[in-house]
Structure formats: structure tokens, C-alpha cells
C-alpha positions in Angstrom: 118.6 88.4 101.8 118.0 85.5 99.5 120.3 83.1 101.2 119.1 84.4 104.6 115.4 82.9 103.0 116.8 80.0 101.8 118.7 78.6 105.5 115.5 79.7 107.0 112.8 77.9 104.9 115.1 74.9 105.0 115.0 74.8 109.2 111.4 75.7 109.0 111.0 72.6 106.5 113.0 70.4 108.9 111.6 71.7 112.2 109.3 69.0 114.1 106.5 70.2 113.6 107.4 71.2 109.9 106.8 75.1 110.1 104.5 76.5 107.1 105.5 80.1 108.4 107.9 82.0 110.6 107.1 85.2 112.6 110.0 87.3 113.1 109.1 90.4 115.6 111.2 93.4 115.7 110.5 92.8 119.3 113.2 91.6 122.0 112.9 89.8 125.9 111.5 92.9 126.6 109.1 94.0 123.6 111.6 97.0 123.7 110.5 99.5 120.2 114.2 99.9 120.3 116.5 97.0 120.5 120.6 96.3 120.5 121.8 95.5 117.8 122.6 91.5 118.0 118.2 91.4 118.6 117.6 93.4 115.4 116.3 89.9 114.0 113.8 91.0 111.8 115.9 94.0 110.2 118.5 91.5 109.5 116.1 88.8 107.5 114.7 91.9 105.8 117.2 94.9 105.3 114.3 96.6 107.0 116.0 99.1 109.3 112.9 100.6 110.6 111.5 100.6 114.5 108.1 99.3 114.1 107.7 96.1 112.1 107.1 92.9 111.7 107.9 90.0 109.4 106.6 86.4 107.9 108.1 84.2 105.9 106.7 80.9 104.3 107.7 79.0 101.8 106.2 81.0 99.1 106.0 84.4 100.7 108.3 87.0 102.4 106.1 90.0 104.0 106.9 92.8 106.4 104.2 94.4 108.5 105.0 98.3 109.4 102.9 101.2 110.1 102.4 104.6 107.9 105.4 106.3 109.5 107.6 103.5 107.0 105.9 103.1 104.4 108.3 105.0 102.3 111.4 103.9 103.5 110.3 100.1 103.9 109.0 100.4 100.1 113.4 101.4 99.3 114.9 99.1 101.7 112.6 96.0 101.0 114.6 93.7 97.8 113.8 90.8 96.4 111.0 88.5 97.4 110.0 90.9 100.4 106.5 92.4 100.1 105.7 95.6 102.0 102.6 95.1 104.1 101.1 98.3 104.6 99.2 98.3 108.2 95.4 100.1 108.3 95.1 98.7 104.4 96.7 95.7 104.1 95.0 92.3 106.0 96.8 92.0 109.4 99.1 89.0 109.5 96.4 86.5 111.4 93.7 87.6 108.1 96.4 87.2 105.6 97.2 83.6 107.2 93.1 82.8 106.5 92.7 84.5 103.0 90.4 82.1 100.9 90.1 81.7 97.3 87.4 80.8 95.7 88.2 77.3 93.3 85.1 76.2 91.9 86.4 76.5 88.2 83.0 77.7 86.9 82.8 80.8 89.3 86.4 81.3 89.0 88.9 82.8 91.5 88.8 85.9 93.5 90.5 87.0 96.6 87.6 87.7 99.3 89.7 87.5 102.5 88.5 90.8 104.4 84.3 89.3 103.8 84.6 85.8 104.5 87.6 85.4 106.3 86.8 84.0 109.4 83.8 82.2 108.1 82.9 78.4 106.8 82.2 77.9 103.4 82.8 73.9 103.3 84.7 72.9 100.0 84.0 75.6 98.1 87.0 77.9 99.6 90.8 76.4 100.3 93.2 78.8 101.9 95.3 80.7 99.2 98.0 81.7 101.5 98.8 79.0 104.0 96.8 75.5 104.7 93.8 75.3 106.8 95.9 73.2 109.7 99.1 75.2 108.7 102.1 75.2 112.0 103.5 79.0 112.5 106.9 79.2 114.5 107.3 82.0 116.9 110.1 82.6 119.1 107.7 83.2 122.0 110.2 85.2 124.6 109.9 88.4 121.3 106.3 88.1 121.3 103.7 89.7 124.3 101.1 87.5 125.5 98.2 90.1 124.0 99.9 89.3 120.2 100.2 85.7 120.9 96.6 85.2 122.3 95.6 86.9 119.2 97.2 85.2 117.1 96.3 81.7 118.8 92.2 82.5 118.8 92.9 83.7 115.1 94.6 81.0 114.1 92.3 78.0 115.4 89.6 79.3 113.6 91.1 77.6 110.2 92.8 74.7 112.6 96.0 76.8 111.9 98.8 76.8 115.2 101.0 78.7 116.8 103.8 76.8 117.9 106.7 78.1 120.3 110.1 77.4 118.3 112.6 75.8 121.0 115.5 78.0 119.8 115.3 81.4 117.8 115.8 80.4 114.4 117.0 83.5 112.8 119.7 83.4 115.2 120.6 80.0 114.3 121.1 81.5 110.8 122.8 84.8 112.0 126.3 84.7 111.3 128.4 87.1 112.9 125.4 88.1 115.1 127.0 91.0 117.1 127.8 89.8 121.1 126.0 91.1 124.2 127.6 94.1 125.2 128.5 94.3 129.0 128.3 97.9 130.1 127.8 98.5 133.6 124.8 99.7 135.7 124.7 103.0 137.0 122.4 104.5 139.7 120.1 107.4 138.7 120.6 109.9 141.9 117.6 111.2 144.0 118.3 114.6 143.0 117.3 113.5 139.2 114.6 110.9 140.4 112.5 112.9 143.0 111.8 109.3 144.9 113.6 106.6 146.3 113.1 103.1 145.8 112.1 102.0 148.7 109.1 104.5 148.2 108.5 103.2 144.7 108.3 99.8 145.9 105.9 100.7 148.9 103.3 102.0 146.3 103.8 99.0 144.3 103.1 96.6 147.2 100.3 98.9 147.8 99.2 98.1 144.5 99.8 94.7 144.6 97.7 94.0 148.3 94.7 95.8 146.6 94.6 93.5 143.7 95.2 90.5 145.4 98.7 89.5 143.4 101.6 87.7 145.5 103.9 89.7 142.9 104.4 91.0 139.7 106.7 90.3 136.4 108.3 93.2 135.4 109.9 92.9 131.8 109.5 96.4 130.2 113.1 97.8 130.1 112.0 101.7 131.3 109.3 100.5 133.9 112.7 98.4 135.6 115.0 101.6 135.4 112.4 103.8 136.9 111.7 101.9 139.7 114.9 100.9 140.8 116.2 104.4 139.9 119.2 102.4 137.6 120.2 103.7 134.2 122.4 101.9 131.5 123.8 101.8 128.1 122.8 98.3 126.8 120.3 99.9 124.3 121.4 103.0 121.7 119.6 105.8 122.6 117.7 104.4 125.9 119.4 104.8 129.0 118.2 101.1 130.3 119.7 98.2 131.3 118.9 94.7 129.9 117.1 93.3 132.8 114.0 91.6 134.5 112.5 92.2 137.8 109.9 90.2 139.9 108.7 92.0 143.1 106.7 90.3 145.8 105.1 91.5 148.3 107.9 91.1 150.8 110.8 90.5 148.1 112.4 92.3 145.3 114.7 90.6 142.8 116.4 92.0 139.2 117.7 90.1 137.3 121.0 91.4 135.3 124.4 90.3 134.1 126.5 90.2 137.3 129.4 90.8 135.1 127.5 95.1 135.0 127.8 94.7 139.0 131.0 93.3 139.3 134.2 94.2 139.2 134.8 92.9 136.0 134.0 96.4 134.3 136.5 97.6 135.1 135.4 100.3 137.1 135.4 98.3 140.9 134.9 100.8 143.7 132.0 102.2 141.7 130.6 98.8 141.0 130.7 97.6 144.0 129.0 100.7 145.6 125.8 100.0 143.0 125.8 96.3 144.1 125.8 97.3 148.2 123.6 100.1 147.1 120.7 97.9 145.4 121.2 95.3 148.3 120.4 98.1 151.0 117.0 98.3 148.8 116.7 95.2 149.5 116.6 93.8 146.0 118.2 90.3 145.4 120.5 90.3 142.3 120.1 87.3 140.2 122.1 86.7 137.0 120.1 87.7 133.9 118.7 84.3 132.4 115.2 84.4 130.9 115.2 80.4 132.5 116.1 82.4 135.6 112.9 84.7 135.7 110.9 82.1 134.4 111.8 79.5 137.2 111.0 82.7 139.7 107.7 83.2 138.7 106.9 79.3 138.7 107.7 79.3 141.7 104.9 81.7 142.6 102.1 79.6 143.9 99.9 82.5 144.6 98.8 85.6 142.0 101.2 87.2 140.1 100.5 90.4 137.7 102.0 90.1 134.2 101.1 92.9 131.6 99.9 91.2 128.4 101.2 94.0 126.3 104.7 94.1 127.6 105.2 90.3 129.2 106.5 87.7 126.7 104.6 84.7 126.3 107.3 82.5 127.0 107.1 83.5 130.8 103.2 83.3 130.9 102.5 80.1 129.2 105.3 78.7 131.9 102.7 79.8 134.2 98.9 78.5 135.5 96.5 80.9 133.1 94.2 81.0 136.5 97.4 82.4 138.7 98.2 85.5 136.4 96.4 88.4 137.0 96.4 90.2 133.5 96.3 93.7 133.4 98.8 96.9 132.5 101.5 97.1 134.7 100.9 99.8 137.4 104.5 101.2 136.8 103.8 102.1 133.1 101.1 105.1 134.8 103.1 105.5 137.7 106.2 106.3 135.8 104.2 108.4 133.3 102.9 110.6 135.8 106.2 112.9 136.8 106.7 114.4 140.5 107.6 117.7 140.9 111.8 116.9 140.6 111.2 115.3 137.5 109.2 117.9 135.7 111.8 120.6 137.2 114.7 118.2 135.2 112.5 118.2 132.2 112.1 122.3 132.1 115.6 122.7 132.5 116.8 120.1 130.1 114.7 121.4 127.8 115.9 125.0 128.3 119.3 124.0 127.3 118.3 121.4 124.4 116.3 125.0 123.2 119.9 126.7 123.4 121.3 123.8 121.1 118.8 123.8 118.7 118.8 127.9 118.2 122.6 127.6 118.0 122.8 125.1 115.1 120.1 126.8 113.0 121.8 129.7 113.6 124.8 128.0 112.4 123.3 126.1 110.0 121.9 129.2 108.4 125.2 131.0 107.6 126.4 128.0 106.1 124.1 127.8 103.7 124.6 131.4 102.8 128.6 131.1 102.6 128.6 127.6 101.0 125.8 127.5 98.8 124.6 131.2 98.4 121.3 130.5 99.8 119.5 133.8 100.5 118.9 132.6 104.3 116.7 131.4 107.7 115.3 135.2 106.8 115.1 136.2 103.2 113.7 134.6 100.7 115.0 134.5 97.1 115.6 131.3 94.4 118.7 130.8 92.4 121.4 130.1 96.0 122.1 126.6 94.5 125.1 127.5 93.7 128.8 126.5 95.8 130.6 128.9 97.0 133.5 126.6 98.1 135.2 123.5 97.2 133.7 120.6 97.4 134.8 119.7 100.7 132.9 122.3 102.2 129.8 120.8 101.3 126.6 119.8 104.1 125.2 117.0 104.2 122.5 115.6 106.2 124.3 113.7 108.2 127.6 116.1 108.4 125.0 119.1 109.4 123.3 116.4 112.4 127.0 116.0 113.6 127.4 119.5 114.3 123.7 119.8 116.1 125.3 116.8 118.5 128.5 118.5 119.1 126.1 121.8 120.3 124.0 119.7 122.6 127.1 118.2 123.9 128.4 121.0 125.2 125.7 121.5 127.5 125.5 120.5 131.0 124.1 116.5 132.0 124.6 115.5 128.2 124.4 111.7 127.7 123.9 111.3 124.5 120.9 111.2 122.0 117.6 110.0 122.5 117.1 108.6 118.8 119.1 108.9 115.6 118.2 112.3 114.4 115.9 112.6 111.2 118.2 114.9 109.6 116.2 115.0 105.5 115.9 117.8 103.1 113.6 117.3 99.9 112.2 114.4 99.7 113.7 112.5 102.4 111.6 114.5 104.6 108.3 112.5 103.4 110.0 109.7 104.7 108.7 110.1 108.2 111.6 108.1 110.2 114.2 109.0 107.6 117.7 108.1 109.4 120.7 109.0 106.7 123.8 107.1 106.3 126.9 108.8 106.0 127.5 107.1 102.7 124.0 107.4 100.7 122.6 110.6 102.3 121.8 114.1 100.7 123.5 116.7 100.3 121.6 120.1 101.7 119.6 122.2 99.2 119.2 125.9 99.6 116.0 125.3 96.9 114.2 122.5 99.1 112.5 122.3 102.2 114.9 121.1 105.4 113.1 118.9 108.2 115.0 117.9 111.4 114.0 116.0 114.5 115.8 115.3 116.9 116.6 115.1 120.4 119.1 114.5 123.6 119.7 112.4 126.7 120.5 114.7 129.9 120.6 113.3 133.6 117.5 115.4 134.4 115.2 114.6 131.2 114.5 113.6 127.9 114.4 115.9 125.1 112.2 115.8 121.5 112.1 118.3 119.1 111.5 118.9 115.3 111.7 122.1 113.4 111.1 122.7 109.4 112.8 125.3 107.5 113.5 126.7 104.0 117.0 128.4 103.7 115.6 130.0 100.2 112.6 130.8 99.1 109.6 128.2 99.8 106.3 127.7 97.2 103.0 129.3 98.0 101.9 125.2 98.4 104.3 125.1 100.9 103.6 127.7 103.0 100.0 127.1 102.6 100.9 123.0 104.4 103.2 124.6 106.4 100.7 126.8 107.6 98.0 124.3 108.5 100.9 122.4 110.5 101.4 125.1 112.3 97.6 126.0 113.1 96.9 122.3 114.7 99.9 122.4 116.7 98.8 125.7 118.5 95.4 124.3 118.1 96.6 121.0 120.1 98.8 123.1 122.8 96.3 125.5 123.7 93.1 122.7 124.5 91.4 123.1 127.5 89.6 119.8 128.5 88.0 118.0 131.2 89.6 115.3 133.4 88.9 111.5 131.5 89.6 113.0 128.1 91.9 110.6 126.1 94.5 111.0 123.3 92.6 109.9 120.9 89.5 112.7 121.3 92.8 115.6 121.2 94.1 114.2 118.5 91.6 115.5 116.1 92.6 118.9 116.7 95.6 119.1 115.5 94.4 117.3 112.3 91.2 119.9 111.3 93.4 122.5 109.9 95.0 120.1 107.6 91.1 118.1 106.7 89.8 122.1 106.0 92.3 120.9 102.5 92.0 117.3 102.0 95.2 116.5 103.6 96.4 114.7 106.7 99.3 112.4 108.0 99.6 108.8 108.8 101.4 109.0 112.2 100.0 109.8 115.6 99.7 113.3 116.7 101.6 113.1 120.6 103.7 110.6 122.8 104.7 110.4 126.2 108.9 111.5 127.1 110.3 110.0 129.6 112.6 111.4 132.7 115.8 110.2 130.9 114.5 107.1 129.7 112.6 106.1 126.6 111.7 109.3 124.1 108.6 107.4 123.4 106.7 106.5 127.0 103.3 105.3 127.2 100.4 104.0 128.7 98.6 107.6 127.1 99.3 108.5 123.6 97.4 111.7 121.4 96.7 109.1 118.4 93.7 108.2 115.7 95.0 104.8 116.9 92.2 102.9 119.2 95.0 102.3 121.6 94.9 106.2 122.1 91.2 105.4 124.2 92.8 103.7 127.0 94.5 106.0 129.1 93.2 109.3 129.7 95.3 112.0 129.9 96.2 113.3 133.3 98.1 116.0 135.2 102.0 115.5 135.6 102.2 114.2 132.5 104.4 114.7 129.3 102.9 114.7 125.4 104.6 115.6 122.4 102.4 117.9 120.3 103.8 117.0 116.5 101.5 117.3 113.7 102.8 117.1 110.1 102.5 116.7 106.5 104.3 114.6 103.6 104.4 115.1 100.0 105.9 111.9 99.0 109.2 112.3 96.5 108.9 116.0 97.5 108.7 117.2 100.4 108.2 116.7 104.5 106.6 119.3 107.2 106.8 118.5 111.4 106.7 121.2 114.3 107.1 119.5 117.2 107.4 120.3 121.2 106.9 118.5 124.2 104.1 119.6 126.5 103.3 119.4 130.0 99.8 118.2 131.2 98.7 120.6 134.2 95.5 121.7 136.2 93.8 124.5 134.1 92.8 127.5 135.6 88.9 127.6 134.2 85.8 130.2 134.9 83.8 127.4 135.5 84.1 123.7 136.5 81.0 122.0 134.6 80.5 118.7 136.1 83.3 119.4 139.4 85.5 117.4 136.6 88.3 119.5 137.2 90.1 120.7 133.7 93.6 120.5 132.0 95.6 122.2 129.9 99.2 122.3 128.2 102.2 124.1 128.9 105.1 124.0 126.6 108.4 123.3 127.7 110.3 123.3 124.2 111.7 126.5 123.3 113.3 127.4 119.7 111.6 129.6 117.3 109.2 128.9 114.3 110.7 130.2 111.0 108.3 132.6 110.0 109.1 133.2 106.7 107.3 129.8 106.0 103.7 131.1 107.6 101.2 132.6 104.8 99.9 135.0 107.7 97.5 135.6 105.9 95.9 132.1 106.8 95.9 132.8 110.7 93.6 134.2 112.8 94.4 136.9 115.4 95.0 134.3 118.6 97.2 132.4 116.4 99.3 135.4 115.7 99.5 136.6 119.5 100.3 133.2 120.7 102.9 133.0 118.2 104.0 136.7 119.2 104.4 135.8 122.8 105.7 132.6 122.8 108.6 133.6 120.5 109.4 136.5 123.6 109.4 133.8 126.1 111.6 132.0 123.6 113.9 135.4 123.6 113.9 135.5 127.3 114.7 132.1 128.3 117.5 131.0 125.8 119.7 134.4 126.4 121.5 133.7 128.9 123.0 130.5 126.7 123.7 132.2 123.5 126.8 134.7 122.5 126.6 137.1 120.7 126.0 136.2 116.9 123.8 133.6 118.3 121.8 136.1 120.2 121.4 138.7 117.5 119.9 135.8 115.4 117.3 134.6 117.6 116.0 138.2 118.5 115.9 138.6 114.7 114.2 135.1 114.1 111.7 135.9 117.1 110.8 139.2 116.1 106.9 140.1 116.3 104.9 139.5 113.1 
């Protein structure tokens, strides 16, 4: 990482302006969260491997931005100069850039930032970080136009700039920088999508003629699959395709690699009916080229939409600030809000991804007692950390998350993943987004708490799902946190509330079990799943985060329900299901609101042996009780025999 510093401080120093800082995003084109692997810029300057970061680098200073689901990991992968930034406690990047210092010898120095930041004390105060008229580089097409406005009206305050690098220049640095993968584009069949694209587009136009746009710039990877019902492989675990779109009102164009329409894939006859196929849409293919989409929307002399959380700034500062209609993109609601065909897919996906998780843990739960003596998913007793076997036998995090792909694999409109499974036992599991390597990770422990999340791809949805169990005999401590997991996420599934509530009002549910002890966890509670697309789909989010107040949540749509707990260095706790937002059936209507409620779609059982019952009231128990029978009842028909007799045993009545 040292000489990655070096090459990059010495084309900041020679860059005209001369750059006093770099911002490296983990952002691409698209402000994707998850990116291919020849955009992972920042995790290359940084070893960072994280999803959610971001980094600066000056001449003095190497510092990485990420949020309380990394703080652990970033604090083992961070060497050298880098300094982990934690965000909620640190300054943000444009305070950090203005921290003051006091110099007046006779009062001597202090660090004062967060007070008087952002306000003018004449000659007593210098900047301590970077100077007052200090020059920031940005590669502006991996930045949104929200983050860059920010950063802009931040900046000028201290006479400080943001200035749009010609030419990325970590990837002038990048050796070996992996290629752009041509994979080809496939269409996403009515039967999975519910609606066709010429309806989607009619609502859009709709959209557009009521806010007086011309058209609308559409960079968000997801929100250009949904709507023109396309799927890809150009991103691990995200079936999208690298790709903008700009739709007028009387014109459509996307704008992709014509070497994934073409019969240069390799697969012709196929190709060539996805090209005919998007033409009878009427969508214009253009070859992907950010110049390309930028020239497009120059060209628009009338309104255009651009979302300032997912457009780049590189397209909008191209643009006249007076013709760009700035608000969320209306697909981002539109896509969140599932029609019936969709929410059938989701139930059924789920149904099977259920039947894959019950048969690794049923799996997973002999092993342990044959390899390592562990008294079991049932009984609890200490002293099984002892090998039966060679060592060959032996599970490791990464060997056991194999096996629960090869189970979900077998089942019907597998596609693959939908993120790299957090496969931790001990204390990996209080690393929130722990993702093992084959080569460092843990071996399994009979003695120590087992945490895995994980989900699948499948034509008709998108699956997420995290269980935590103890094959041997778990503390009083942790049953106790296990516990007060578990009371906030039937706390959170079982709300009743009235139309216009928002994320961030549910999200304190799930959390008062957990505040009743003191504790809590830095991560947001819920997220939106898409319809195989993106495991994480917004606008709406069940959060502490402010951003969690914007969208209210609303019928039709999806929300993970995952509360949690971390000890760090010992041990991690997450129950997790994806929910279904639906019209609640209510004595009374206070208000003619109108009320919601949740129904759960994710079915594997709780392991009960890590529940003090003791702690839970009587509605807790029954709701436990009869969601563990529907559990029984739904998953039988995909289980044999063994597999069967295990679940009835780990769903049996308490």
C-alpha cells in the first residue's frame, strides 16, 4: 500500500491544479454499493475490502471513511499509514478538511474542529489538516451530485475546491487492473416480472408529463434492469448489467456494450433475439460510453430528471443547473413496490431458500457431532472440542458455506448468491460483514457461538437470511443477548402501524429489548430485497439513520427484519427474515389512515436451546410456537427423511 501512496501523492503533486487531497469513493458510474472488481478503487489503495467506504489521501494523511457495520474488520485490514475513520464519531470528511488549530503560542494548541469549524476566527486559527484554499481531486463520474454539492458548499467556506480530475488517478496507478468483463444480456421473462416494458415505460412518461421533465437520466444499475426487464452478470452477486438509460417522453435509449448484444458472445441466435427483442420496446441501443450519455443528455434542451443521490456529477455539471429537475428517481419507489407476480416469486423463492437453509443446519449439525464431538443443534453440554477424525475432515467457515451453496443450488431458478455469505464462528461474528478467505479463515468450534447470513439469487426473487447457533453449550450471557435479539425481531414483525410511518420510527422496536440492558448494535435494523436484483433495495430503509425518514413504508413492499448484537473479540448474534409490507386487518381505522402490518416470508427455525424462556412473555412464546408449525408445514415437502425428522425435532413446541 505504501508504494500505491507514494505514485499517487506524486500525480496529485504534479496535477494542474496541484491536488492537496484525493477522494477515492468505493463508488462506480453507477454509485453501485457493490462494484466489479477492476472499480474496486478504493479497496485497492487501502486493502479495505469492505462495501461501504470511503477514502482520502493527502500528502500527510491516509484515512478511510466506513460505517459501524466495519469498524472491526477495517481496524485488521487497514496497514500502515491508513487511519480508520469511524462514521457517527469521527468528523465527516468535509469537517476533517476544515479542522483548526489554535497557534497563538501563549494559549497553546488544541483541536476544536466540531465547535468552530465552519466559523471565522481571523489569524488566530490556520487549518491543521489541509490549507484554507487547499484543491481536492475527485473523479466526478464515482461521486453523486448530493456528495459533491456537499462537499463544494463545505469546502468554499475555508476557500477550499473541489476539482474534477480529467482522468481517474488510481487507475492510472493500477497495475494489472482487472479488464471489463463482457457477459451478455439476458431478458428477465414476464412470468418473473409481472409487467412489460412498455407498461413500465408508460408510467414513467406519466411521471415524467406531471413533472414537466422532457426525460430522465437513469444511472442506478437495478432501477435500469427493472425497467427494461434485463438481467446480467457484470456485477458478483447482482444480476445487472453495466448500463445507462435516458428515457424521453417519446424515446428510450440504454446504453450498453454492443459486444453483450452481439454476436460476439458467443451465444448468436439468443443474442440477437434480446437485441430485436429491446428494439420492439422501442429502446435505441447505444454503445456504453459515459461521453455517450453525457452527449445525450446535452442534448436535452428541455427538463430532464436526474436523482442527486444516484446520478454522477460528471453528467450533471455537463448540464444547465436550471434544466435538471432534481429529485429521487421515480423508479427507485416504483420498483420497491412489488406487483402481485413478483411477491408470488418472492414467497416461493423463499420457500425453497428455507428448504436450503434447514438442510445445511441439519447437516451442519451432525458434523459437528461426528467431527468434533459437539453435543449438537439440541443438547447442550461443554468439553466436544475434541476431533474425531483426521485432520482433513475438519470445517471451516468457508468449507461449511460451500456446502450451504451446493444445497441452494440444487433448487429450482438458482443463479447464484446474492452476497458473499458471512460464514463466522467466535469472534468473527462481531465483525458484522465478516467475509472469510479460504486461506485465513476459522476453523468451526463446537465451544463458540456460529453466526451465518446468507442468501441466493433465483429467477423469481431474492433471498436474505441469517441464523445464530451454538452446536454445544452456550453462557447464561449469551442466551440472555440472544434472547433480547430475538424479542425485537418478533417485536419488529408483529408492528401494526398507520400508513406514513417511516423506517426510522419501526426501527426502535427492535432495539428496546436490547436498551432494557445497555446494549445495542451499530447497523440498521431492515432493508429493502429486491425481485432478483440487488439484496439491498431502497428508497425505504428501517434505520436510526436520518435517511430512514424519507420514505415511508408502504404496502407491496419488502423489509428485512435483522436485529443483532456484537461482543467484539467474542462473539456475534443476528436473526434475520425478510418481511412483507401488507394492509392490516384493524378493529378500528383512527384517522381513515388505513394500517400495515408484516408477514414473514423466511422460513427456517430459531434454535431454541439459545432462548432463556424464562425472559419471554406469553405472545412471544405462541408466536414462536406457531411460526415454527408453519415452518414444519411448509418446508416438508423439500426435505427427506433425516432432514425432516430434524426440523420437526428443531420446531417442536416450547
Amino acid at each position: 500500500m505504501a508504494d500505491i501512496l507514494v505514485s499517487l501523492r506524486s500525480l496529485m503533486s504534479s496535477y494542474n491544479p496541484p491536488l492537496h487531497a484525493l477522494i477515492v469513493p468505493s463508488e462506480d458510474y453507477h454509485q453501485s454499493e457493490y462494484v466489479s472488481a477492476r472499480d474496486k478503487r478504493r479497496e485497492f489503495v487501502s486493502g479495505f475490502t469492505g462495501s461501504a467506504g470511503l477514502a482520502l489521501i493527502t500528502m500527510n494523511d491516509a484515512l478511510l471513511w466506513t460505517d459501524g457495520r466495519y469498524f472491526l474488520q477495517a481496524l485488521q485490514e487497514l496497514k500502515g499509514e491508513w487511519k480508520l475513520m469511524r462514521i457517527g464519531e469521527d468528523p465527516p470528511l468535509e469537517v476533517w478538511m476544515a479542522d483548526f488549530a489554535l497557534v497563538n503560542p501563549d494559549l497553546g494548541s488544541t483541536n476544536l474542529a466540531l465547535i468552530i469549524w465552519s466559523l471565522d476566527f481571523g489569524t488566530l486559527f490556520c487549518n491543521k489538516n489541509l490549507p484554507h484554499d487547499a484543491a481536492i481531486g475527485v473523479d466526478s463520474w464515482c461521486v453523486s451530485i448530493e456528495a459533491a454539492q456537499r462537499w463544494e458548499r463545505a469546502f468554499a467556506k475555508k476557500q477550499q475546491k473541489l476539482v474534477q480530475t480529467s482522468a481517474n488517478l488510481v487507475d492510472e496507478v493500477w497495475k494489472n487492473r482487472p479488464p471489463a468483463e463482457i457477459n451478455p444480456v439476458v431478458l428477465h421473462p414476464i412470468e418473473f416480472t409481472g409487467q412489460s416494458v412498455a407498461d413500465k415505460l408508460k408510467d414513467l412518461r406519466e411521471k415524467l408529463v406531471h413533472e414537466k421533465a422532457r426525460g430522465i437520466i437513469i444511472t442506478a444499475l437495478d432501477e435500469v434492469a427493472w425497467l427494461y426487464n434485463i438481467r446480467g452478470s457484470d456485477i458478483s452477486y447482482s444480476p445487472v448489467v453495466q448500463a445507462f438509460a435516458i428515457v424521453t417522453t417519446n424515446s428510450a435509449f440504454l446504453y450498453v456494450d454492443n459486444k453483450k448484444v452481439s454476436s460476439e458472445v458467443s451465444i448468436m441466435k439468443y443474442l440477437d433475439f434480446v437485441y430485436s427483442s429491446l428494439k420492439e420496446s422501442g429502446i435505441e441501443l447505444r454503445d456504453y460510453s459515459a461521453e455517450m450519455a453525457q452527449k445525450e443528455a446535452e442534448g436535452q434542451i428541455d427538463l430532464i430528471w436526474a436523482d442527486p443521490r444516484s446520478c454522477c456529477y460528471a453528467l450533471y455539471s455537463k448540464l444547465k443547473s436550471d434544466k435538471v429537475f432534481m429529485q429521487q428517481s421515480p423508479l427507485a419507489l416504483a420498483k420497491a413496490l412489488k406487483n402481485p407476480v413478483e411477491l408470488d416469486g418472492l414467497k416461493k423463492a423463499h420457500v425453497r431458500d428455507g428448504a436450503a437453509v434447514v438442510q445445511y443446519f441439519a447437516w451442519l449439525d451432525k458434523q459437528m457431532q461426528e467431527i468434533y464431538g459437539a453435543s449438537g443443534y439440541f443438547l447442550e453440554a461443554e468439553g466436544g472440542n475434541k476431533k474425531k477424525n483426521s485432520e482433513s475432515m475438519k470445517l471451516t467457515e468457508v468449507t461449511a458455506s460451500d456446502k450451504l451453496e451446493s444445497f441452494r443450488a440444487s433448487k429450482e431458478h438458482f443463479r447464484g448468491l446474492s452476497f458473499p455469505t458471512i460464514s463466522s464462528v467466535g469472534p468473527n461474528a462481531a465483525i458484522i460483514h465478516y467475509s472469510p478467505e479460504a486461506e485465513t479463515c476459522a476453523e468451526l468450534d463446537p465451544d463458540s457461538i456460529y453466526l451465518c447470513d446468507s442468501g441466493g439469487q433465483y429467477l423469481d426473487g431474492t433471498t436474505d437470511i441469517t441464523r445464530t447457533v451454538h452446536f454445544g453449550k452456550p453462557s447464561v450471557h449469551e442466551k440472555a443477548c440472544y434472547t433480547a435479539v430475538l424479542k425485537g425481531h418478533i417485536a419488529l414483525g408483529n408492528a401494526r402501524f398507520p400508513n406514513g410511518t417511516n423506517g426510522n420510527t419501526l426501527d426502535i422496536l427492535a432495539r428496546m429489548p436490547l436498551w432494557k440492558y445497555g446494549l445495542d448494535y451499530r447497523h440498521g435494523t431492515g432493508h429493502g430485497v429486491g425481485s432478483y436484483l440487488n439484496v439491498h433495495e431502497g428508497p425505504h430503509l428501517i434505520s436510526f439513520r436520518p435517511q430512514a425518514q424519507l420514505v415511508p413504508i408502504q404496502a407491496s413492499m419488502t423489509a428485512t427484519d435483522e436485529p443483532g448484537y456484537y461482543e467484539d473479540e467474542k462473539f456475534g448474534i443476528r436473526l434475520e427474515n425478510v418481511l412483507i409490507v401488507k394492509e392490516a386487518d384493524t378493529k378500528f381505522n383512527f384517522g381513515d389512515k388505513g394500517y400495515l402490518a408484516f408477514e414473514h416470508i423466511t422460513w427456517a427455525p430459531y434454535q431454541t436451546k439459545m432462548i432463556d424462556l424464562s425472559l419471554l412473555t406469553t405472545e412471544e412464546i405462541d408466536w414462536l410456537n406457531s411460526y415454527h408449525s408453519r415452518c414444519r408445514d411448509i418446508l416438508t415437502p423439500y426435505l427427506d427423511e433425516y432432514e425432516l425428522a430434524w426440523l420437526k425435532k428443531a420446531t417442536e413446541a416450547v
